[in-house]
Residue frames as qw, qx, qy, qz and C-alpha x, y, z in Angstrom:
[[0.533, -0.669, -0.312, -0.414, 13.91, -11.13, 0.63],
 [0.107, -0.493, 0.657, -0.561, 14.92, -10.01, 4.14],
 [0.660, -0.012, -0.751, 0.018, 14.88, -13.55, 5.81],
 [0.212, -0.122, -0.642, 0.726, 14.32, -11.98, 9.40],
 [0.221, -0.156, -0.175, -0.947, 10.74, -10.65, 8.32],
 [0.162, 0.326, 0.915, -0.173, 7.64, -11.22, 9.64],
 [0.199, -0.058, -0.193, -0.959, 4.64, -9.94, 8.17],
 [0.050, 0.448, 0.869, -0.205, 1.24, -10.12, 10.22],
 [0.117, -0.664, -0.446, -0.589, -2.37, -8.68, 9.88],
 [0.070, 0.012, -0.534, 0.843, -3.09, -6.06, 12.44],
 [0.169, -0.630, -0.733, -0.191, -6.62, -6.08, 13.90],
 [0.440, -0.836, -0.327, 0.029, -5.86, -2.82, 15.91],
 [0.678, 0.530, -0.170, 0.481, -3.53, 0.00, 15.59],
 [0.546, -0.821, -0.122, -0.111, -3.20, 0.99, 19.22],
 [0.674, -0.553, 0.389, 0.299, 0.48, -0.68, 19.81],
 [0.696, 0.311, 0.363, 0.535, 1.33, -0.08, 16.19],
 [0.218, 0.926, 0.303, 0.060, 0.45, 3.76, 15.92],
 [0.114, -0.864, 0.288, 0.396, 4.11, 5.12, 16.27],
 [0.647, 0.042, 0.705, 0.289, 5.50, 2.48, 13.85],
 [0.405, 0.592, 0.665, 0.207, 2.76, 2.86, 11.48],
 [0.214, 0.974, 0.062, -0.033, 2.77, 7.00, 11.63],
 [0.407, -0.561, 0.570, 0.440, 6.99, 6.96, 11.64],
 [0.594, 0.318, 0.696, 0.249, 5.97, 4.47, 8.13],
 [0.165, 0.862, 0.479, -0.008, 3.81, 6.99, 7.00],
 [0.246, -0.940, 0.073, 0.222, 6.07, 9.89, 7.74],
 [0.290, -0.424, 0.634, 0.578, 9.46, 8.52, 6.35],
 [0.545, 0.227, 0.664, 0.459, 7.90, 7.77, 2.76],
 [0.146, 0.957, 0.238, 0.079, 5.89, 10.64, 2.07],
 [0.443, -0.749, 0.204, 0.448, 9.12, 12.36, 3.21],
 [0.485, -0.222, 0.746, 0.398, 11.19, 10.15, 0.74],
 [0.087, 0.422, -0.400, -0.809, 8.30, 11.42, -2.01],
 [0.126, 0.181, 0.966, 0.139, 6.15, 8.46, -2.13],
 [0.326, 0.016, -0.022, -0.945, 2.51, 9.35, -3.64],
 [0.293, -0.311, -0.900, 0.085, 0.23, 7.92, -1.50],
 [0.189, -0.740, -0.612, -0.205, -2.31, 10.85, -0.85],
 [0.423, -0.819, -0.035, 0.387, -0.15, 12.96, 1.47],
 [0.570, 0.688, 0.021, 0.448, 2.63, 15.56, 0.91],
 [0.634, -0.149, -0.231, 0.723, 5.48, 16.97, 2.81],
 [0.063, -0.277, 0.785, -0.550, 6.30, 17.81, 6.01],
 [0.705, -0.404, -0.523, -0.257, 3.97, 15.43, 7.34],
 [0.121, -0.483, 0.697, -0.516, 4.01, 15.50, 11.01],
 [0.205, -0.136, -0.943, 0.224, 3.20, 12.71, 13.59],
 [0.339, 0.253, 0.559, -0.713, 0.58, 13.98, 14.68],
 [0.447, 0.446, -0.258, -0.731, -0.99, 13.90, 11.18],
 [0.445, 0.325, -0.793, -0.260, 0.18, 10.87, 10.19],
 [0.136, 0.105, 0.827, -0.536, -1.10, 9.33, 14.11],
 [0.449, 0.292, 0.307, -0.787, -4.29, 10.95, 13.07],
 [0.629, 0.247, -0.471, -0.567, -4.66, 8.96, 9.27],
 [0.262, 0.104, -0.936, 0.210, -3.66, 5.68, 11.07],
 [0.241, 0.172, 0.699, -0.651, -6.55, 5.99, 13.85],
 [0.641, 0.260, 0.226, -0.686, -9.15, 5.76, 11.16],
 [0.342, 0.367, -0.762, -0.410, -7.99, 3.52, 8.53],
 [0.169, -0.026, 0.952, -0.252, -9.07, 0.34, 10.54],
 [0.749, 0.070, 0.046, -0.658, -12.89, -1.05, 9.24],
 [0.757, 0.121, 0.629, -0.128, -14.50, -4.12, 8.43],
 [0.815, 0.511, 0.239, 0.132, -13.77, -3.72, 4.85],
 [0.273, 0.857, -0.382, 0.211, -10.22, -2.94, 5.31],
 [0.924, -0.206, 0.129, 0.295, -7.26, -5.52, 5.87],
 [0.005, -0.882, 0.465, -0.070, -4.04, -3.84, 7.13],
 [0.922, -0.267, -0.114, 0.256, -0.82, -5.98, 7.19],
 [0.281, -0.875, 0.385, 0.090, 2.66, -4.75, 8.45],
 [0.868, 0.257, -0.340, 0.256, 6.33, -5.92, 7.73],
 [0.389, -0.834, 0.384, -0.072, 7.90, -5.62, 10.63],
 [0.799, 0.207, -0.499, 0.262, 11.92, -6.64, 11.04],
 [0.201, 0.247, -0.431, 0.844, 13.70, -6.34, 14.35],
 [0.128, -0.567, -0.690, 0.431, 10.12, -5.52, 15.67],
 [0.002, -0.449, 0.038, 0.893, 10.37, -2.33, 13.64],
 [0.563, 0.733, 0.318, -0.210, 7.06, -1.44, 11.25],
 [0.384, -0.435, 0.480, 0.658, 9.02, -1.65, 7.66],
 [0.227, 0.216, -0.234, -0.920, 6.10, -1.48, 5.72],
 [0.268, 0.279, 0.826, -0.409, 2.96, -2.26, 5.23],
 [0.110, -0.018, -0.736, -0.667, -0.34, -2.88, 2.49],
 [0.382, 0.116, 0.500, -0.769, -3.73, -2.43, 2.81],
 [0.175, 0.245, 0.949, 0.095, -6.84, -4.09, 1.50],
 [0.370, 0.213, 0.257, -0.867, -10.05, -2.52, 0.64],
 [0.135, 0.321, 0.924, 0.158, -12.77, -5.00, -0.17],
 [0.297, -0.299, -0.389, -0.819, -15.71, -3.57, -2.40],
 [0.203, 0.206, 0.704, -0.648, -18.96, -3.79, -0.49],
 [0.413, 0.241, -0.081, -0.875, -20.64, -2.88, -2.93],
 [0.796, 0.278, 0.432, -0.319, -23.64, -5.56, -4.61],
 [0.799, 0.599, -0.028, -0.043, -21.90, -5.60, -7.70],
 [0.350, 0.716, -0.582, 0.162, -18.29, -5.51, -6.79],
 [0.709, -0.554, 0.411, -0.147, -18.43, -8.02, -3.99],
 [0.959, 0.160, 0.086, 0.216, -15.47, -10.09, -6.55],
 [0.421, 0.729, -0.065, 0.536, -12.92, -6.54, -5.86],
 [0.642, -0.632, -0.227, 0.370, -10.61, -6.15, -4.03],
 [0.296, 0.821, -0.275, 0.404, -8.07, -2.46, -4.46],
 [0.737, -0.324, -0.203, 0.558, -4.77, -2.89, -2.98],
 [0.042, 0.925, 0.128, 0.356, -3.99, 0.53, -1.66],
 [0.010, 0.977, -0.156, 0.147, -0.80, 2.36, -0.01],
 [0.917, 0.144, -0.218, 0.303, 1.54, -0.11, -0.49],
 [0.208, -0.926, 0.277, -0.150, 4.61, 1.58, 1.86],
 [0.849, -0.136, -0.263, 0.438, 8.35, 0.45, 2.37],
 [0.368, -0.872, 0.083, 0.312, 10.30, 2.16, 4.79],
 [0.432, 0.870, -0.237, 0.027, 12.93, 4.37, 2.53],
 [0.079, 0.613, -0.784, 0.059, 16.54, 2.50, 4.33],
 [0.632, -0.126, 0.686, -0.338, 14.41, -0.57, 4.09],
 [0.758, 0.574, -0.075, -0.300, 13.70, -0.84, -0.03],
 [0.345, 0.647, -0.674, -0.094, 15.41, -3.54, -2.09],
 [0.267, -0.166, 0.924, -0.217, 14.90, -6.57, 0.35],
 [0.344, -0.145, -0.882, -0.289, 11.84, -7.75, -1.04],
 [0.228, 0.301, 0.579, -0.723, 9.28, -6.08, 1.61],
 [0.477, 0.308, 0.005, -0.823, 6.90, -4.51, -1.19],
 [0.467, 0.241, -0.746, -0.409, 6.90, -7.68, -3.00],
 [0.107, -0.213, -0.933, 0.271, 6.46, -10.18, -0.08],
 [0.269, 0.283, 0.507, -0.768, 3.64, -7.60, 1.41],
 [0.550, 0.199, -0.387, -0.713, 1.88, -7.61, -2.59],
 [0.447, -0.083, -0.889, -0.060, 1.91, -12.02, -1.99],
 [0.052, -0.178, -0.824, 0.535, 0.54, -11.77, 1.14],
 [0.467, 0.297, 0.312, -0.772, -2.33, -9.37, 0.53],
 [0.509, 0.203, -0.606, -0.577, -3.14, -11.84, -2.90],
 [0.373, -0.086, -0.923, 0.044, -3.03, -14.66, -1.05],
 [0.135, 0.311, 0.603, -0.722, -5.62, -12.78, 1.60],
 [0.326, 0.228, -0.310, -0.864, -7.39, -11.69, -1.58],
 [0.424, 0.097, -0.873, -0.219, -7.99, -15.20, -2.79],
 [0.046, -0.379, -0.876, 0.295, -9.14, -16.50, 0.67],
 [0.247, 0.406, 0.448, -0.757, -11.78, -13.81, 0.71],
 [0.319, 0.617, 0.551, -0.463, -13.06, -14.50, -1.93],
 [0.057, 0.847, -0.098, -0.520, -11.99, -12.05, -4.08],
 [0.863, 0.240, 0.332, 0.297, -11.28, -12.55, -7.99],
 [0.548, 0.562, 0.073, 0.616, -9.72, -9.38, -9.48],
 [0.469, -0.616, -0.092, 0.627, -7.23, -6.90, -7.56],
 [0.305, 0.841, 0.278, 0.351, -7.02, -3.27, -8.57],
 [0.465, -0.689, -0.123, 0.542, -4.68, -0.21, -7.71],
 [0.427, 0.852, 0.008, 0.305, -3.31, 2.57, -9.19],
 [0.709, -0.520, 0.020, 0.476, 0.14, 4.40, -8.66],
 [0.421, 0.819, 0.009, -0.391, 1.90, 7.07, -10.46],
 [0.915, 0.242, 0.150, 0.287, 3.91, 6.45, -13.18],
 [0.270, 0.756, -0.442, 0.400, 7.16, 6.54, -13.72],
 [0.408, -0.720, 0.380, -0.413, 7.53, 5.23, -10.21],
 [0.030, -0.447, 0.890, -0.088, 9.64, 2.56, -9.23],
 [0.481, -0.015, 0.795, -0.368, 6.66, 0.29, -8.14],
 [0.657, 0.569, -0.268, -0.416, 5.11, 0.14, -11.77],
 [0.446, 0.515, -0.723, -0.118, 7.91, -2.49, -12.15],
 [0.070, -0.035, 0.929, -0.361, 7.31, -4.47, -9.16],
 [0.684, 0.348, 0.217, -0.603, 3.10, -4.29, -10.03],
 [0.695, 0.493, -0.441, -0.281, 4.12, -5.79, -13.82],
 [0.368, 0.369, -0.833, 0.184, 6.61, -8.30, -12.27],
 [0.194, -0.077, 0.865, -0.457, 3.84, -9.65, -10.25],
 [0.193, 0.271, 0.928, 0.165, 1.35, -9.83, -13.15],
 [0.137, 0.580, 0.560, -0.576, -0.39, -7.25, -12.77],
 [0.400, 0.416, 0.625, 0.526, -1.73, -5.53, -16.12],
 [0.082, 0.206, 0.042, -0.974, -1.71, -1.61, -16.81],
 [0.295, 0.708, 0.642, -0.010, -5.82, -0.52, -17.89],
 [0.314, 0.655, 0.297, 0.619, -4.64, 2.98, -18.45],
 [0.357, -0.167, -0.172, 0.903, -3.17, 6.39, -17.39],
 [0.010, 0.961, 0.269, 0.061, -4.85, 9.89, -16.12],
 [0.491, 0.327, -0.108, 0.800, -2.97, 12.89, -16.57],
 [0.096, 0.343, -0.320, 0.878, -2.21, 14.88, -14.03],
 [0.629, -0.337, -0.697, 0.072, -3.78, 13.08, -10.96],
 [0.606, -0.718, -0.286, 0.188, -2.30, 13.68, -8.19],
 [0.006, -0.924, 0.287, -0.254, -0.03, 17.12, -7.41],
 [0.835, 0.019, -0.345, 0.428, 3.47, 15.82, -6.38],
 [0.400, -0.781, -0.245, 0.412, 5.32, 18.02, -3.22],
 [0.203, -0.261, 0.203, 0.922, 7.36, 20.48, -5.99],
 [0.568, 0.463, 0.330, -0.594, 3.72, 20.94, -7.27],
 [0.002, 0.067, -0.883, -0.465, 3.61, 18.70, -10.60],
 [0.787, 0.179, 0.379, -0.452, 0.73, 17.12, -11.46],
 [0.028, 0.400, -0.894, -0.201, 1.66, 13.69, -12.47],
 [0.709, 0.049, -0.532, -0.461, -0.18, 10.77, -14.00],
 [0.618, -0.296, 0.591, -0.425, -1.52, 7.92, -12.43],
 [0.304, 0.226, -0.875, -0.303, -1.31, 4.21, -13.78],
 [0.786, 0.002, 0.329, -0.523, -4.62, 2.00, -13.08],
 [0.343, 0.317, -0.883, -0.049, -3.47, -1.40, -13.30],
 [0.664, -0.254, 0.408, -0.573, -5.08, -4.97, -12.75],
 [0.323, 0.220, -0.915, -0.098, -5.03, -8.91, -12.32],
 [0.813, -0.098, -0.238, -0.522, -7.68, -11.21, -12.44],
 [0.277, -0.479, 0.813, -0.181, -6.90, -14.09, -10.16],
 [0.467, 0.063, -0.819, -0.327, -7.85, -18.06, -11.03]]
């Protein structure tokens, strides 16, 4: 783990929004499938960042140096029957930042945010085959099962998605 990290919640993405859309911009680049596809521009990426913020969304950042290096969201059901779910959702390390132990710290931190809120069983999905599949299992998490052809990948595929969860104590 990069020993010079800090990783806080943001309540407000005003003084984060080039960070966060640069984030945003270098992974999608790098091929990550998180909802977007290449060329992303800043302006696009400025524009997904300005809405993300709610009450039932918890954003944290890794920032080294001061520099956004990636960053994990929350999304807490609302719902009457799900109010014990939480979906972790667009997990993101910056691409000359992978390997230190960002996506892993940022996965502890949002459990341990999980936990205080409340919150017994954590959900997400991701496609497979991808690197993070291994870091999801190596933190406990448990595959439920795979759609084909999900989500359209930027040389147009259509790749599977893995739907994976972990009950907390």
């Amino acid at each position: 783990m990069a020993s010079d990290m800090i990783i806080e919640q943001i309540r407000s993405i005003g003084e984060h929004i080039n960070g966060l859309s640069d984030l945003l911009v270098q992974v999608v680049e790098d091929g990550a499938s998180i909802g977007f596809l290449p060329p992303m521009k800043q302006s696009e990426a400025a524009m997904y960042w300005e809405d993300v913020l709610s009450p039932e969304v918890i954003l944290f950042i890794a920032k080294i140096d001061n520099h956004i290096v990636g960053s994990v969201q929350l999304h807490l059901c609302m719902k009457q029957n799900g109010g014990h779910r939480v979906e972790i959702a667009k997990l993101m390390t910056h691409p000359n930042y992978r390997l230190r132990g960002i996506g892993r710290s940022l996965m502890q931190k949002a459990e341990r945010r999980a936990r205080d809120e409340g919150r017994t069983l954590l959900v997400l999905d991701t496609r497979d085959g991808d690197p993070s599949n291994n870091l999801y299992t190596s933190l406990g998490f448990i595959e439920a099962g795979r759609i084909p052809d999900y989500a359209q990948s930027a040389n147009g595929q259509l790749d599977a998605t893995v739907f994976y969860y972990k009950k907390l104590n």
